[in-house]
C-alpha positions in Angstrom: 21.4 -88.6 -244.9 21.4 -84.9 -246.4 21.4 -82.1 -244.2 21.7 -84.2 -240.8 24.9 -82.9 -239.2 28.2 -85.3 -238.7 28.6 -86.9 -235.6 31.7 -85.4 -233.4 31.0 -87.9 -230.2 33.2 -91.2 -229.5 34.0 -93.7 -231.8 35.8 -93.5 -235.2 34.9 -90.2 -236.0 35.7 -88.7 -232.9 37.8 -85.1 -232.8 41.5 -84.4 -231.6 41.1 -84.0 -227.8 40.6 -80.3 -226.8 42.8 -78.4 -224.0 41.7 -79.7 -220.7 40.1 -83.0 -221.5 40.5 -86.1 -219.3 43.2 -87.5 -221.6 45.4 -84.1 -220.3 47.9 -85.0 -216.5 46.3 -83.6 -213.3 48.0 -80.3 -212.9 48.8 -79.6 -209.4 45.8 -77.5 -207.3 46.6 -74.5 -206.7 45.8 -72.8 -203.1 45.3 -68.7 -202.6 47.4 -66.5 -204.0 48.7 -69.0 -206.7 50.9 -71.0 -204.2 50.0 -75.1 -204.9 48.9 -77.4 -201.8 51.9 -79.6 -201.7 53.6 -76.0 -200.8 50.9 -75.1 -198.5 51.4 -78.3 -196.5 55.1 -77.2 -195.8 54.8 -76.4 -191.6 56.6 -74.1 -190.5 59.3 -74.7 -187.7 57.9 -74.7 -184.3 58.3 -71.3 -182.4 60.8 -71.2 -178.8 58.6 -71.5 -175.9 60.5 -68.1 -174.5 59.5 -66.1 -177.5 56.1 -67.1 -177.2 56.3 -66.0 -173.2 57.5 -63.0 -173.7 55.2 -62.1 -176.8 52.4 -62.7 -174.0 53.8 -61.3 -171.6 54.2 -58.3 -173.8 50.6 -58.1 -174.9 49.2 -58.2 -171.5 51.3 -55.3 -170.5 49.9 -53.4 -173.3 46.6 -53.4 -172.1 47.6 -52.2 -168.4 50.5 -52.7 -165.8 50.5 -56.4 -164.0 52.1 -58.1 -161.5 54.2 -60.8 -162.0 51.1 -63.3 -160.8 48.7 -61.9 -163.3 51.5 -62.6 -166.1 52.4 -65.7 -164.5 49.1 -66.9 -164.4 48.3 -65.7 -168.1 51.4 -67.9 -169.4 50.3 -70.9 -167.6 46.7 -70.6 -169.2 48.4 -70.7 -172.6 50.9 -73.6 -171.4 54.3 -71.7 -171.1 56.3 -74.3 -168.5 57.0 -73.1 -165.4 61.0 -73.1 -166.1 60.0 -71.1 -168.7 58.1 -68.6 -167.4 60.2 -68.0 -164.6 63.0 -67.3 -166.6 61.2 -65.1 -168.6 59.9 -62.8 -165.7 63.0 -63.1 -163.9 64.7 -61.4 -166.6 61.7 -58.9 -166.7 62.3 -58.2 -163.3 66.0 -56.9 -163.8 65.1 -54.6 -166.2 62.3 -52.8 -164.4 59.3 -54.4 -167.1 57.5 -55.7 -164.1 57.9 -53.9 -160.6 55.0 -54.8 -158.0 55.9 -52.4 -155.6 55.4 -49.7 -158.2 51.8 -51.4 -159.3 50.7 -51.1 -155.6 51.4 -47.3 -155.6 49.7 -46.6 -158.7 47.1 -49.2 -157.9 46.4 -47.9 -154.4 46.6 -43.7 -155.7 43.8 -44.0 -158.5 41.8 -46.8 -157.1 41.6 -44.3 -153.9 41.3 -41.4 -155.9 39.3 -42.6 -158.4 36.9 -44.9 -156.7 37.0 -43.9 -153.0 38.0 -47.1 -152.4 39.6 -47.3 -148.7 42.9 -49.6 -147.4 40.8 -52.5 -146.2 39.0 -52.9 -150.2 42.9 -52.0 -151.6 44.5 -54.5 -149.5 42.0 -56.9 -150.6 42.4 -56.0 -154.3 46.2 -56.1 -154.1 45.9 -59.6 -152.7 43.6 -60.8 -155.6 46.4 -59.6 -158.1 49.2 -61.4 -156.1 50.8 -58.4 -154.5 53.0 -59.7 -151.6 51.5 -58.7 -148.6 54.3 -56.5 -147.3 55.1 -54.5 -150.4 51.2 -54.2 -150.2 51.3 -52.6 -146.9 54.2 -50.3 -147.8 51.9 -48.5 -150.9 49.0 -48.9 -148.3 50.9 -46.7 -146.0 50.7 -44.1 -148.2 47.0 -43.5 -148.0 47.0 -41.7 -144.2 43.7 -41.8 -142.1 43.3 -37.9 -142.6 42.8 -38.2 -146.2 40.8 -41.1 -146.1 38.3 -39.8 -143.6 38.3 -36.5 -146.3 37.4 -39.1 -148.6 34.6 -40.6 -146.9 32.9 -37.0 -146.1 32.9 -36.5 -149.6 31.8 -39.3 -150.8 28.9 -39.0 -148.4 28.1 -35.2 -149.3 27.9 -36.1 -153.0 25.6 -39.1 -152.4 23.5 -37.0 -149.8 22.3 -34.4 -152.6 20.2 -37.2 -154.3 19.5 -39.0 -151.6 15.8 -39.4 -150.5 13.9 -40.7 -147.3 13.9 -40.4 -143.8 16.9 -39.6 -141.8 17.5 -42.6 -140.2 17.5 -44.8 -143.5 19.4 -42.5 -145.5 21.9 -42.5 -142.1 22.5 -47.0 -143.2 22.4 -46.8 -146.9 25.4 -44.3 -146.5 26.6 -46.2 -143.6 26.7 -49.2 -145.8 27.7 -47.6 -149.4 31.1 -46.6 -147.2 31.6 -50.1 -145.5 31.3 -51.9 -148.9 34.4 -49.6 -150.3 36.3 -50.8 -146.9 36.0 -47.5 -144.5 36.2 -48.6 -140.8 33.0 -47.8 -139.0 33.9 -45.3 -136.7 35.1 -43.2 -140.0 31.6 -43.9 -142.1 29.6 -43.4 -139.1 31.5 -40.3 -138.5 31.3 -39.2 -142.1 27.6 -40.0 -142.4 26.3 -38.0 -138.9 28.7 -34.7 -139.7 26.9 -34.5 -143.3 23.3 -35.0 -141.9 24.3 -32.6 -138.9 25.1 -30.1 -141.8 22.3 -30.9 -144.4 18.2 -29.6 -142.7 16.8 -29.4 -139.4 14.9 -32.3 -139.3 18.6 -34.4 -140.5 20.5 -32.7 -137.5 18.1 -33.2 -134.9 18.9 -37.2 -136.0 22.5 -36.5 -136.4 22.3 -35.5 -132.8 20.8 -38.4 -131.3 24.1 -40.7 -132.9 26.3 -41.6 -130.6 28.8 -42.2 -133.2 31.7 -44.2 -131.0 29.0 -46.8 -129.5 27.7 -47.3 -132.8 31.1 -47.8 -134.0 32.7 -50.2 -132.0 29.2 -52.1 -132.4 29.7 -52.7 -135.6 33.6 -53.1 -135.2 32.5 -56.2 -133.1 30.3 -57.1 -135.3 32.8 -57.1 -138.3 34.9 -59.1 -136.2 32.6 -62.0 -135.9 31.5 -62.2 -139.3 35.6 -62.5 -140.4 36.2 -65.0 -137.6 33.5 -67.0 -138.7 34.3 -66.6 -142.8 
């Protein structure tokens, strides 16, 4: 019929094929960057277990020092063997990478300085991190009772400028404060009833009443039984 346009579909009169039809092969698919998927499905070799150790290891002492337990525990989280690991922190060992006794020092100097943290709350630190208990009580050593009863009365006289209340409950908070950072209780006691003696009237006529070695070994006892017990 005039003026109705040719038919172009299937059949007899059907065109050449056009680029891409679904007469043309399957061309491969391509994944990123151009590369095909039979390429991408190529694995790479698997990596040596002491390479991977030591990568960890490597990355956990970038972050902060550790002793050879924290590392050792980090490399059995990610399944490093225990032949393995050994080796690896043996070798670490030699060359001075991981030293525990050095850890303890450091550990022991800013946690002190820093948090006025006393030898009972170091050495229980230290233990959590898998410090050997002697080379703990060599860095502990270092930390003399002089300087951790100067700790304790400042602690207390920077906590006593906010502090509000009567005398005798301001006396446990700061009583308690020091015990939970590991001071003995002769030295909080101590710390606490010099600082009141020092701070009003009213504060020092308290202070006064304190018989600070009773209350000490009172609560010495009392410490006692509560460890025995745990």
């Amino acid at each position: 019929m005039a003026g109705r346009r040719a038919r172009t579909g299937r059949g007899w009169d059907a065109g050449p094929p056009r680029t891409g039809d679904a007469t043309d092969p399957p061309r491969p698919r391509q994944g990123r960057r151009g590369r095909s998927a039979d390429t991408d499905a190529v694995e790479s070799p698997p990596r040596d277990e002491s390479e991977v150790a030591r990568e960890i290891c490597l990355r956990q002492l970038a972050v902060r020092p550790r002793t050879r337990a924290e590392l050792a525990g980090a490399l059995a989280k990610r399944g490093i063997s225990e032949e393995v690991s050994a080796e690896v922190l043996d070798r670490y060992d030699e060359v001075g990478i991981i030293d525990d006794a050095a850890f303890a020092r450091a550990w022991v100097s800013s946690r002190h300085s820093g948090r006025g943290l006393a030898r009972r709350a170091l050495a229980n630190e230290l233990r959590r991190k898998g410090v050997d208990g002697e080379v703990a009580t060599e860095a502990l050593d270092e930390l003399d009772e002089e300087t951790e009863a100067d700790t304790a009365r400042g602690l207390v006289e920077r906590k006593l400028r906010t502090a509000r209340g009567e005398p005798d409950a301001v006396f446990r908070r700061l009583v308690g404060m020091l015990a939970r950072k590991g001071y003995p209780p002769g030295v909080a006691i101590r710390a606490v009833k010099d600082a009141l003696a020092a701070q009003s009237a009213e504060a020092a006529e308290f202070a006064e009443q304190i018989d600070a070695d009773a209350l000490a070994d009172a609560e010495g006892e009392l410490d006692r039984d509560n460890r025995s017990i745990g």
